[in-house]
C-alpha positions in Angstrom: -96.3 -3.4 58.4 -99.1 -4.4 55.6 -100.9 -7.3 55.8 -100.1 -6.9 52.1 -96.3 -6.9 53.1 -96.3 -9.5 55.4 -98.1 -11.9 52.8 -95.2 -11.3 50.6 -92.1 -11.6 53.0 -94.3 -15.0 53.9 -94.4 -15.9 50.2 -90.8 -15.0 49.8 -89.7 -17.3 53.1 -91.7 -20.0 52.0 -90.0 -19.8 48.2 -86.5 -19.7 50.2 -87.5 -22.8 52.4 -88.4 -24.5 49.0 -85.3 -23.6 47.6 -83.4 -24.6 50.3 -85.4 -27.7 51.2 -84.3 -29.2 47.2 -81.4 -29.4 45.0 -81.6 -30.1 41.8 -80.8 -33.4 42.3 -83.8 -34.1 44.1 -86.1 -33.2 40.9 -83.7 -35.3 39.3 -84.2 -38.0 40.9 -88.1 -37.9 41.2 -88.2 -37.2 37.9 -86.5 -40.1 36.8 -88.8 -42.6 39.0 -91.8 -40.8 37.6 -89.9 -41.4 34.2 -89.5 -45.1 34.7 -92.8 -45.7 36.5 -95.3 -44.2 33.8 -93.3 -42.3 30.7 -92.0 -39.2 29.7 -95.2 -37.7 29.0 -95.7 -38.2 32.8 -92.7 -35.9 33.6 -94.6 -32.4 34.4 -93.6 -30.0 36.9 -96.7 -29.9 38.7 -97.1 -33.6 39.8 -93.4 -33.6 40.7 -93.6 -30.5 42.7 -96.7 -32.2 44.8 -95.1 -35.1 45.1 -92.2 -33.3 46.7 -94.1 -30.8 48.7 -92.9 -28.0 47.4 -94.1 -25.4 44.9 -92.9 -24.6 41.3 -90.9 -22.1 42.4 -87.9 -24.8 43.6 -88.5 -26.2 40.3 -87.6 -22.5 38.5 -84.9 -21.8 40.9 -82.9 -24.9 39.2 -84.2 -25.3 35.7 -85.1 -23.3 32.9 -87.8 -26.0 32.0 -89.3 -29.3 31.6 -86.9 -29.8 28.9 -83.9 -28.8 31.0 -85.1 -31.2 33.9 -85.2 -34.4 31.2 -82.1 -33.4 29.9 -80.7 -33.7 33.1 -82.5 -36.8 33.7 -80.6 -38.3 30.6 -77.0 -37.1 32.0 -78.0 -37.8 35.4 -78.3 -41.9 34.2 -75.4 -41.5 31.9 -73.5 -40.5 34.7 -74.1 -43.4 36.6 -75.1 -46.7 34.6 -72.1 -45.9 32.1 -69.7 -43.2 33.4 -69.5 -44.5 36.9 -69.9 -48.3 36.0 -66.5 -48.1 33.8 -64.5 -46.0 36.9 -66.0 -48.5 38.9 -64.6 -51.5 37.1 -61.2 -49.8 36.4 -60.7 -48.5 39.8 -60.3 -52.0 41.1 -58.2 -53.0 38.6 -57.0 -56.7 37.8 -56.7 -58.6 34.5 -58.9 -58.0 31.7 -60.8 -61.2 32.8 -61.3 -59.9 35.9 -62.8 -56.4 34.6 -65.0 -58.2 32.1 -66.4 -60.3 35.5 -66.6 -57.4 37.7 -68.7 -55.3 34.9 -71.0 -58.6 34.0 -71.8 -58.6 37.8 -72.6 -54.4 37.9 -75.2 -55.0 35.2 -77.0 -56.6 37.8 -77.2 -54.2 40.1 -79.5 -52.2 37.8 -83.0 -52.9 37.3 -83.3 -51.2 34.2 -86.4 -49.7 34.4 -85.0 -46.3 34.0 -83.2 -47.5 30.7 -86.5 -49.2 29.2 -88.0 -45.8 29.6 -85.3 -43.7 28.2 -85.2 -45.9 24.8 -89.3 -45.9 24.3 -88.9 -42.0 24.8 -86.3 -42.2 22.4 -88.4 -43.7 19.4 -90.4 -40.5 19.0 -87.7 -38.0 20.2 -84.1 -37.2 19.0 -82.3 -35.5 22.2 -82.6 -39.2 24.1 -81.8 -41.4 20.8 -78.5 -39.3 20.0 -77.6 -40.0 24.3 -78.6 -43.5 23.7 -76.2 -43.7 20.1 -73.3 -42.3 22.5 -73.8 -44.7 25.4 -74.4 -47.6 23.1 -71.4 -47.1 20.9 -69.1 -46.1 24.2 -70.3 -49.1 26.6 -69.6 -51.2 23.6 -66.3 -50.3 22.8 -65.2 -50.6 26.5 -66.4 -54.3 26.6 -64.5 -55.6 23.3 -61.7 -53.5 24.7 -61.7 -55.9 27.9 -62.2 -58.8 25.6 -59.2 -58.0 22.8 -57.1 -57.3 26.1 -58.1 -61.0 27.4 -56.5 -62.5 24.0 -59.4 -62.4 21.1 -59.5 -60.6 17.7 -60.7 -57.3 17.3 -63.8 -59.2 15.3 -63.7 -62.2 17.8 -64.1 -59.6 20.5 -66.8 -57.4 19.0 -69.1 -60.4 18.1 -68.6 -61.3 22.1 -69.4 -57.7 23.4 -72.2 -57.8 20.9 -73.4 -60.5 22.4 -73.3 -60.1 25.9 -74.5 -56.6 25.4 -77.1 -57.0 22.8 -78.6 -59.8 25.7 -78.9 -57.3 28.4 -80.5 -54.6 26.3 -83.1 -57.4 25.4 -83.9 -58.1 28.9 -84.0 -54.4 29.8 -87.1 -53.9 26.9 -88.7 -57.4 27.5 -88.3 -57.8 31.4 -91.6 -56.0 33.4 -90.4 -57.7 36.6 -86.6 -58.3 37.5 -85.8 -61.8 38.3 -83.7 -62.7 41.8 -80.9 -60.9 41.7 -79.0 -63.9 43.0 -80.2 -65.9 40.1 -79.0 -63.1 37.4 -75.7 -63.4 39.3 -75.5 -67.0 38.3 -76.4 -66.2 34.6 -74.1 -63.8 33.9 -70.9 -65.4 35.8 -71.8 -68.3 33.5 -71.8 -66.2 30.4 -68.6 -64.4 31.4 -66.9 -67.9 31.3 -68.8 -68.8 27.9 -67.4 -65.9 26.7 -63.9 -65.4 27.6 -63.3 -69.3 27.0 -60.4 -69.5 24.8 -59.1 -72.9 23.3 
């Protein structure tokens, strides 16, 4: 055998180890933390392939391109800070009340950081502004939902979802550093009873 040959059944194991070492879940993921940590303009193959110790090739094996990896980025958080969220909630059932509690508490669990990115990407670029219209629209609908369901008005529940939602996206663009996770607890089991107070 070549040393020519044996350089490229060693390129071709190495490209398989990649492969195999990776899912595309694992760009995914690094992608998003690079993402939330310094931009989308930071989210280039190269960097993320070194910081994964792997070469390119895994990256090609599962997307077409960088575009293709921040789309998946964007379904990737859709996924799980509004698809899963909502199963979440409604998988453990109870009274409206009870929903409307047990989703205030799961904002929580999210720092945000990912989120904060995803909207200043989305000033300059359509693909993440048209997600962010969908997830906006669709996490706001389930929350007057819960609150018509506890007793309100359509409008008396929309201006609460507003509300409660409007706050969080606030915090999400203005908060560098998340508070005490036991102290947000407190904040938003008090505004879940502001909220669904009813005379």
């Amino acid at each position: 055998m070549s040393r020519i040959e044996c350089l490229s059944i060693r390129y071709r194991m190495e490209k398989q180890k990649d492969v195999s070492r990776l899912d595309a879940q694992a760009w995914i993921r690094a992608g998003a933390q690079v993402l939330a940590q310094s931009g989308v303009n930071a989210v280039k193959v190269e960097p993320i392939a070194k910081q994964l110790q792997v070469t390119k090739g895994s990256f090609y094996w599962h997307f077409k391109n960088r575009r293709a990896l921040l789309e998946a980025i964007l379904h990737d958080w859709v996924a799980a800070e509004t698809d899963r969220v909502i199963e979440q909630v409604e998988s453990e059932g109870g009274s409206a009340k009870e929903k409307l509690l047990r989703l205030f508490e799961l904002t929580v669990q999210d720092d945000g950081q990912v989120e904060r990115a995803i909207r200043a990407w989305a000033v300059s670029d359509s693909m993440p502004a048209e997600v962010l219209q969908i997830v906006d629209q669709r996490r706001l609908n389930y929350t007057k939902d819960l609150f018509v369901a506890v007793g309100f008005t359509p409008f008396e529940a929309l201006v609460r979802a507003r509300l409660v939602y409007y706050a969080l996206v606030a915090e999400f663009m203005l908060s560098k550093e998340p508070e005490k996770r036991a102290d947000r607890l407190k904040e938003m089991r008090l505004q879940h009873k502001i909220l669904t107070h009813q005379d």
